[in-house]
N, C-alpha and C positions, 0 to 999 in steps of 0.2 A: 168647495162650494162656489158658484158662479155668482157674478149678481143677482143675476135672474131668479136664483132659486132663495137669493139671500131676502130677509123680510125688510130689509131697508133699501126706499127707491132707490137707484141707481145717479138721478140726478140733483138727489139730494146735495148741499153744500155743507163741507167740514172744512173746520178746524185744522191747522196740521203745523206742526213744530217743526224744526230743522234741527235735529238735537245738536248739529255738530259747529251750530253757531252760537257766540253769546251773544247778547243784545242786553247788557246790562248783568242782570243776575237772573236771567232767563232765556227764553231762546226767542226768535224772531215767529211769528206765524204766518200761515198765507192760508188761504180758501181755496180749495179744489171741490171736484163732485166727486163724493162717494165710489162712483165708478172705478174714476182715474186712479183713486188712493188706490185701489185693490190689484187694480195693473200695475203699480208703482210698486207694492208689494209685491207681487209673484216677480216682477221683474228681479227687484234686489234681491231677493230667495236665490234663484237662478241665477243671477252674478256674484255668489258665491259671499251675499249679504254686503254686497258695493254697490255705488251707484252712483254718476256724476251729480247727481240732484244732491246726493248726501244722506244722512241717515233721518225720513219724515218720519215724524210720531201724529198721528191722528189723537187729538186730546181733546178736553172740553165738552165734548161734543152735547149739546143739551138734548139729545134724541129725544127726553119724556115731552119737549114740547109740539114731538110730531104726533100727531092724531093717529099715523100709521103705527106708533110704538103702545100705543095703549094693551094694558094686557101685556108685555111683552116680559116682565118679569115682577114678584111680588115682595112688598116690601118688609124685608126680616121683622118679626112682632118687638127685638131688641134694643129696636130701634126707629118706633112707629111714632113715638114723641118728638116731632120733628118741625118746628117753629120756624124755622127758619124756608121753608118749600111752604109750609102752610100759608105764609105772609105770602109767598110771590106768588102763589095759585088765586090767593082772593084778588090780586091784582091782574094775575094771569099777563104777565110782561116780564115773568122771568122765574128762571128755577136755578137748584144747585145741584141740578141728577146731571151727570156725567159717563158718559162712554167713554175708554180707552181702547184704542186698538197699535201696535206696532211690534217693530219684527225686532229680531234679538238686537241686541246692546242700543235699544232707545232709552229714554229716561227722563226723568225726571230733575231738574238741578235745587239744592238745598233751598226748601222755605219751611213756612210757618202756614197752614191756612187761614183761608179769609176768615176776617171779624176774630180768629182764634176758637172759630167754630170743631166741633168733633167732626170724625170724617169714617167712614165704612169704605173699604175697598174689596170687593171678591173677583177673584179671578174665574174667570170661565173657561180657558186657557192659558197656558203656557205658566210661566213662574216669575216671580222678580223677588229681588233682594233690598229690604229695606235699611234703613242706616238711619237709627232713633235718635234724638236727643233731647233729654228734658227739659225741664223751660227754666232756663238760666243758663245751662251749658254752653246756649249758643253766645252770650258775650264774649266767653273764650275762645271763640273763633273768630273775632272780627282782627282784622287784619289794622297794620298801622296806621292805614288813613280811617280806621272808626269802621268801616266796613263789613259787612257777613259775605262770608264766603259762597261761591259758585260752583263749587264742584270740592267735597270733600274726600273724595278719594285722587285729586291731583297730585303729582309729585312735589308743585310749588306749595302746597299747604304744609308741608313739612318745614319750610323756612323760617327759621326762627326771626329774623328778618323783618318780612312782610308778615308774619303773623305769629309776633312778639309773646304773647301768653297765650297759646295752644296748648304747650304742656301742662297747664293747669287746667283742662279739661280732662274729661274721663272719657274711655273709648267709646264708641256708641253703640246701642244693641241694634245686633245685626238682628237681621228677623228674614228665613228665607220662605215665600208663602207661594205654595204649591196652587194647582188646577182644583178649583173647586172649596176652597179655603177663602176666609173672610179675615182681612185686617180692621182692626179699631185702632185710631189715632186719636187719644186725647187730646187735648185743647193747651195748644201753646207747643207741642211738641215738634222743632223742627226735625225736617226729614228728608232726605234724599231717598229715590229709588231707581232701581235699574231693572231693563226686563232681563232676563237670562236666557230665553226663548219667545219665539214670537206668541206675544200675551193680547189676549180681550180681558177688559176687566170691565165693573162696574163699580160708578164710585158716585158716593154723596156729600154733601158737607153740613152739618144739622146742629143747630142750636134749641134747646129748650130750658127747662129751669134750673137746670145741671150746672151748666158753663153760662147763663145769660148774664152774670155776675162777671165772669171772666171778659164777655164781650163788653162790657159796659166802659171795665179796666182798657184795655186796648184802647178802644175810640179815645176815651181821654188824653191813652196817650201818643195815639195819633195826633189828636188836634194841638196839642204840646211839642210835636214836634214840628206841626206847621207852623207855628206861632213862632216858635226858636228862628226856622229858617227868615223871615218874615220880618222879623223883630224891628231891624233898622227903619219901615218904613211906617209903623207902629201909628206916629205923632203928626205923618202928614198924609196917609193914605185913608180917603175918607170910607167909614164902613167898615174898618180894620178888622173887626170880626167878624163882620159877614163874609167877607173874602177870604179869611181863618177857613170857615163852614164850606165855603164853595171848594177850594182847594182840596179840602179834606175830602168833601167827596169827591173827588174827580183822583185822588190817589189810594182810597182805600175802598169807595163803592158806596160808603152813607155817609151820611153827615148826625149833626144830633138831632136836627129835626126830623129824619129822618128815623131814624133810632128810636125815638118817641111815638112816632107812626106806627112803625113795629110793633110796640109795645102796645100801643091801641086796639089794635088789628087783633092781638091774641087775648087781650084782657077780657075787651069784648063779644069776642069768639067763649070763652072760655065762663064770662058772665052768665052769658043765654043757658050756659048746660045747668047753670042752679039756679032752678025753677021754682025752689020751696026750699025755705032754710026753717028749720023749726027742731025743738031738741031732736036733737040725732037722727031727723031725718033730712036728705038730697035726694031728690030727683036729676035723673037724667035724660037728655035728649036720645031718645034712642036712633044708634047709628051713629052713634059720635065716635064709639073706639075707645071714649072714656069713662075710667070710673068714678064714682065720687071723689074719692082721693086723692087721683092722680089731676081730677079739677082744681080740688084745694089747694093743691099744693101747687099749682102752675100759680093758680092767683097769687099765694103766700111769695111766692117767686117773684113776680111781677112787680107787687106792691113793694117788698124789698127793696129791686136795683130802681124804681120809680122816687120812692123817698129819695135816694143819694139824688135822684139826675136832676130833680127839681129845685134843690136846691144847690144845685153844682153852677161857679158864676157864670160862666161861659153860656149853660143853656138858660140862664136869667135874662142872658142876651139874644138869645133867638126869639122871634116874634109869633108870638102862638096866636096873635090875634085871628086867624085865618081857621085856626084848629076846629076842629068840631065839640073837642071837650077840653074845658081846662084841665090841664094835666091835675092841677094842687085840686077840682072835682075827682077826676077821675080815679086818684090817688083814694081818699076820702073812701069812694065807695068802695074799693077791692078792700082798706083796711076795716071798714063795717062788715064786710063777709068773711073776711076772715077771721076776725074776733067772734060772730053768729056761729063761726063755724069749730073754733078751737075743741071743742068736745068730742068732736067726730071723730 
């Protein structure tokens, strides 16, 4: 297939890896046009899958914010509860719908996804080999300076040395997933992957009232370990935890106030669909996708990791004057629906 025939402009700009660099516990990125990457591809094909440029992975690529990808593919019903793409559409400044494209042995290097969100990946081509591991396991890979590993199938990870307690991890499930096949990645579950063949995939990363419990866990302990790094300057750095907040977001993508927003944004959302509380009866917004239930229970969700956050000290210290609702309201009212609604 040509550009021309392909349904993505030609001049559009991507994303694109260098798989065969690290840059920390990742790879390095740089911006090309769509075009280039596809010439850079048939090139490496043709030299026999070398290239002096090196091995690119087109990754990230947020296509659903192009106006041209609308329509372009539809979204599994498995996994249509999806909180996290909902928040960034009402803001419409950002999504978590992702395109893969690259040619045999690109990849992936060992993480955890963002917030500890769940993630769907289907291939549309070609294959890749996944390398699981459940959420603890990866302690037993941190190497002797405290560190997680960057490539789990390296020969240095065998060193007992540099990564002292390995053998006290278990091996990790391999999972090989063909053309046309759908991965599901729980929450917390580090992972590597590698293509096997030149692979398009499609990939999400989606929170809702499942894991938003799990997200909550995370941030806090993210913002604990900013706090850790940080510590010494504790007693003369004025704002100390504001700058906690700022750091935090600028290394994980939210902060708590932040995280609050979120949580606003779908309560909200999720408020409007009950219209009428009355014995055992709910109304719904038609064309929401939701049913009563799956309402209730988002709220029940909601109101839940809301009680801990409010009363957690850290976000006692963030300044909600600015908010549109007091959280300790907003709270209030999701747990009046939800007790109106216990019967249901």
């Amino acid at each position: 297939m040509s550009v021309s025939d392909s349904p993505f402009p030609g001049d559009v700009v991507v994303p694109v890896a260098n798989c065969g660099v690290q840059e920390y516990n990742s790879n390095p990125k740089e911006h090309m046009l769509f075009r280039d990457y596809i010439s850079y591809w048939k090139e490496f094909i043709q030299g026999d899958y070398s290239s002096p440029q090196g091995c690119l992975y087109l990754k990230d690529w947020h296509l659903c914010r192009d106006s041209s990808a609308e329509g372009l593919f539809t979204l599994p019903v498995y996994f249509s509860s999806d909180w996290l793409n909902e928040y960034w559409d009402t803001l419409d400044v950002d999504d978590y719908r992702f395109i893969y494209m690259g040619p045999t042995g690109s990849w992936s290097p060992f993480h955890a996804d963002i917030f500890r969100s769940f993630s769907w990946s289907v291939n549309i081509c070609g294959r890749k080999k996944w390398f699981f591991f459940p959420p603890g396991q990866e302690e037993a890979l941190r190497d002797c300076h405290g560190g997680l590993p960057y490539d789990v199938t390296a020969p240095s990870f065998l060193d007992s040395h540099l990564h002292p307690v390995h053998e006290h991890c278990s091996p990790p499930l391999e999972v090989m997933q063909e053309a046309g096949e759908m991965v599901f990645v729980p929450s917390g579950w580090h992972h590597q992957v590698h293509n096997l063949e030149d692979t398009i995939s499609i990939n999400h990363n989606w929170v809702n009232g499942c894991n938003l419990a799990n997200m909550w866990h995370f941030l806090q302990q993210e913002l604990c370990t900013v706090q850790k790094e940080i510590s010494e300057w504790r007693n003369t750095m004025p704002d100390w935890h504001h700058h906690c907040q700022i750091i935090m977001r600028s290394c994980s993508g939210i902060n708590f106030e932040e995280f609050y927003h979120f949580l606003e944004v779908i309560a909200k959302r999720r408020l409007l669909l009950v219209k009428d509380i009355g014995p055992g009866e709910v109304e719904r917004i038609e064309g929401s996708g939701l049913g009563p239930q799956q309402t209730i229970f988002d709220i029940g969700r909601i109101a839940e990791v809301l009680a801990s956050v409010v009363v957690n000290p850290d976000f006692q210290r963030v300044d909600t004057s600015m908010f549109s609702q007091r959280p300790e309201d907003l709270l209030q009212h999701l747990e009046e629906v939800v007790a109106a609604t216990e019967s249901l």
